[in-house]
N, C-alpha and C positions, 0 to 999 in steps of 0.2 A: 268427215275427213278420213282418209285411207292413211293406213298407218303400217308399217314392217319396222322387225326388229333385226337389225345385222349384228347383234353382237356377237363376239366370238367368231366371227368372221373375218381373215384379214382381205387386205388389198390383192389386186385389183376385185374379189369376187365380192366383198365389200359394195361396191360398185352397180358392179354389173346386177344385185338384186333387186338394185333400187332402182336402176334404172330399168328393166323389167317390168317391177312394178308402177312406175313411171310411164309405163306405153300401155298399161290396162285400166288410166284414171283419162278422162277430158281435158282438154286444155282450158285451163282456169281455172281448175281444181289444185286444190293441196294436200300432199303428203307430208306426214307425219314419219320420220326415219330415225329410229336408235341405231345411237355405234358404240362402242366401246373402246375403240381407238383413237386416242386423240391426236398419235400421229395421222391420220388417214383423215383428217379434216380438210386440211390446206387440198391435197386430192382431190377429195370430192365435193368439195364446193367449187374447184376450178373444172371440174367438168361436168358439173351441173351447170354452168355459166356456159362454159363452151358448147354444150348440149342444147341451149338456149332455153334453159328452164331459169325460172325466178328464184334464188335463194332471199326468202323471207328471213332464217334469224336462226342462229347455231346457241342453245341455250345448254348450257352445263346444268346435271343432275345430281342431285345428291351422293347417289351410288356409283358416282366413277362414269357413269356416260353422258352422254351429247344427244340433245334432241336437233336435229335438221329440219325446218320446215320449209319445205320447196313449192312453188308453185309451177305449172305446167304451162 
């Protein structure tokens, strides 16, 4: 599974690295995405849906960040 870390990165560029990463995996594959912003959720999981990628499961981390796993 393909995996990036956005933390410390805000919005929109946030975004835009994942979805980058996003266009250099298969379609049916999954990435694995850290954020650290938990306002930037709501965000990016509604334009990973509008992008028509599959949001599998937004999981909270010990350390203050958000695990994202999307499907393509």
């Amino acid at each position: 599974m393909e995996q990036i870390d956005v933390s410390g990165i805000s919005c929109p560029l946030n975004y835009a690295k994942i979805k980058v990463k996003l266009s250099q995996i298969y379609p049916g594959k999954q990435l694995q995405a850290l954020i650290d912003n938990e306002k930037a959720l709501d965000s990016i999981s509604t334009s990973l849906t509008l992008d028509s990628h599959k949001l599998i499961s937004i999981s909270p981390k010990r350390d203050g960040k958000y695990l994202i796993i999307v499907e393509k």
